[in-house]
N, C-alpha and C positions, 0 to 999 in steps of 0.2 A: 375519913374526910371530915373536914368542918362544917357548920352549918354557919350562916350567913343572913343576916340581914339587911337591906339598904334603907336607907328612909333617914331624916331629921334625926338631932341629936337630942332626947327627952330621955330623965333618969328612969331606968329600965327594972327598978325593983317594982312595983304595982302594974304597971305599962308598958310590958318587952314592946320594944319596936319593930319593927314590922316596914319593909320597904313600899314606900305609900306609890299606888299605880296612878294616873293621869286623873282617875276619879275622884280621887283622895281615900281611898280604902284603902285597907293593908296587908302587906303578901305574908304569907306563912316565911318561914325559916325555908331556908334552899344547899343542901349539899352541895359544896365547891371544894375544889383538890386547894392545898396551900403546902409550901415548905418555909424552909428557911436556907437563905442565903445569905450570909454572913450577919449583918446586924437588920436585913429588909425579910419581911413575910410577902412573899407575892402568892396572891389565889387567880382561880382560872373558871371562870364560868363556861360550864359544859355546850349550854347552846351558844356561847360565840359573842358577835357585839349586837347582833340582833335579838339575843333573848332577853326576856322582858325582866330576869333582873340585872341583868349588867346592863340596861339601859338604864333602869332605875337607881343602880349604884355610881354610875357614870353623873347621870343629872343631877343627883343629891347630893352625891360627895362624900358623903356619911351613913352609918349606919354604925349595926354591933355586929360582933360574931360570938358564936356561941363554940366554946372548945372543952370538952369534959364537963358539960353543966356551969362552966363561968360563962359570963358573960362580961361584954367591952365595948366602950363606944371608941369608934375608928373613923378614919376617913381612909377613901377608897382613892386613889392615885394610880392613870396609869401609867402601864410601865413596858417601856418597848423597847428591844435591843438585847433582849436577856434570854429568847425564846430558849432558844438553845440549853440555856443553861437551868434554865425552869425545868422543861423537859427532862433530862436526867432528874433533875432532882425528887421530880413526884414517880419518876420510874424506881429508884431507889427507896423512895420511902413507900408506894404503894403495888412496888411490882407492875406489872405488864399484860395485867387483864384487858379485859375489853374495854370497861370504863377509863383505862387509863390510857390505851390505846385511841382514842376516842378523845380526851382532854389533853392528848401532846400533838392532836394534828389540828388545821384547819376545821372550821370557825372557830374551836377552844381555843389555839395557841393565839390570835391576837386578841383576845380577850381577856389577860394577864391585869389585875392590878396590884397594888403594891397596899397592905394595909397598915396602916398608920394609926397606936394610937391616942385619942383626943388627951385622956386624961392623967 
């Protein structure tokens, strides 16, 4: 799985970004499930739309994701009507554990977005 940032868009060589919480401090990287679906990347945050970084990615818009040590600034965009097809696809790419069991049901599955990105 990917790692994930949410927060403002600042160049990320000295200053990885970090999804900034209400205080203006800033979160660690966060494991989220992502595939690919034809030319879109949709990811799924595991606690749902109440966890505190897909709140934060939702409100900010932007962030990076970090995928084999690259990193990317993105905007975050949701994305709803695909659940389904989400679902298969991180069954397929990450099998049918418990974690994934767990990010294809309810609060994960509406918490889908689509990353986009910036540059």
């Amino acid at each position: 799985m990917g790692r994930c940032r949410a927060g403002p868009a600042r160049p990320c060589a000295t200053d990885p970004r970090r999804g900034s919480r209400t205080d203006g401090t800033l979160r660690p990287l966060v494991l989220v499930g992502h595939v690919r679906l034809g030319q879109d990347e949709p990811i799924r945050s595991l606690h749902g739309t109440h966890g505190d970084w897909y709140q934060g990615a939702v409100r900010s818009g932007q962030g990076e994701i970090d995928v084999d040590g690259r990193r990317f600034a993105v905007a975050f965009i949701p994305d709803r009507g695909r659940e389904a097809e989400v679902d298969q696809a991180l069954r397929s790419r990450y099998g049918n554990d418990s974690g994934v069991r767990q990010m294809t049901r309810p609060p994960a599955r509406e918490a889908t977005l689509r990353v986009v990105p910036l540059a």
